[in-house]
N, C-alpha and C positions, 0 to 999 in steps of 0.2 A: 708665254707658257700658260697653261690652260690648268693644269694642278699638277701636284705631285706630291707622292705619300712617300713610305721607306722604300718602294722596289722601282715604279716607275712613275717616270716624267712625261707628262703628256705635252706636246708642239702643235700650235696650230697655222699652218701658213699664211701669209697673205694671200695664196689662192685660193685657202679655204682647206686644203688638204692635211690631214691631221698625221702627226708619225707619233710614237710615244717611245721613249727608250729604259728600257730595262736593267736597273743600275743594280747587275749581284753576279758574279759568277770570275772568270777570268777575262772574258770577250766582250767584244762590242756590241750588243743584242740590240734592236731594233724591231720595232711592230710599225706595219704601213697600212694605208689601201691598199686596195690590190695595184700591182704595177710591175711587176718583174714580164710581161713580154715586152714592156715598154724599154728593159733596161739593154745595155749594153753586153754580150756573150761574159765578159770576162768579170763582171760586176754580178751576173746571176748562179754561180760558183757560192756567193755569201744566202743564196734564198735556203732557205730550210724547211718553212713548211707553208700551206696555204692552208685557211683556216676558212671554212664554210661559216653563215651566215648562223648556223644551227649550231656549229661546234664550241664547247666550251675551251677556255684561254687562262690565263693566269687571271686569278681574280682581283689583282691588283689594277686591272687593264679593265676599268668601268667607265662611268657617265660623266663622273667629276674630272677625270684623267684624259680621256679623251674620249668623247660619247663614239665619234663613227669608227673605232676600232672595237668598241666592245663587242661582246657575244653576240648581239643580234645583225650584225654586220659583219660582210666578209674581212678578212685581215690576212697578211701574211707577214712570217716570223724569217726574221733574217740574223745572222751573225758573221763579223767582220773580220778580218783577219789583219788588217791596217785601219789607222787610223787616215790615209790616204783614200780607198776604198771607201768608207766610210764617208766621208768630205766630197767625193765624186758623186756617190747615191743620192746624198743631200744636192746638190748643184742641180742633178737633174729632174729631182725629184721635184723640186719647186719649181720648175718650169712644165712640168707637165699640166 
């Protein structure tokens, strides 16, 4: 784990690719690199939003959490509907 404050936990893979999860709401909330044309049709259902390199994010989501997800870098916002789903994202996600 790379930090984590009260909202979110930053991950950093052994590929080096950083996801951070957003621990507040009902759902499974996840922030990535960019990777959803990478994903599988039925897996990209959970994408919600892409987030430009300029656009501002939840300010919990900084340098100490995970640097290559914050504001100056692109990011996309995902939410899970299974914890299944979720566990799939993750498998493929560190192989890419």
């Amino acid at each position: 784990m790379l930090h984590q404050n009260h909202y979110v936990a930053g991950f950093q893979l052994p590929s080096g690719r950083q996801l951070a999860v957003e621990r507040c709401g009902q759902g499974l909330y996840l922030w990535s690199e960019p990777c959803r044309d990478r994903m599988p049709t039925d897996l990209r259902r959970a994408f919600r939003r892409a987030y430009a390199a300029n656009r501002p994010r939840n300010a919990d989501l900084n340098g100490r959490t995970a640097p290559r997800l914050k504001a100056d870098h692109p990011a996309e916002y995902w939410l899970f509907d299974t914890l299944g789903d979720l566990e799939r994202f993750f498998d493929i996600y560190a192989k890419l």
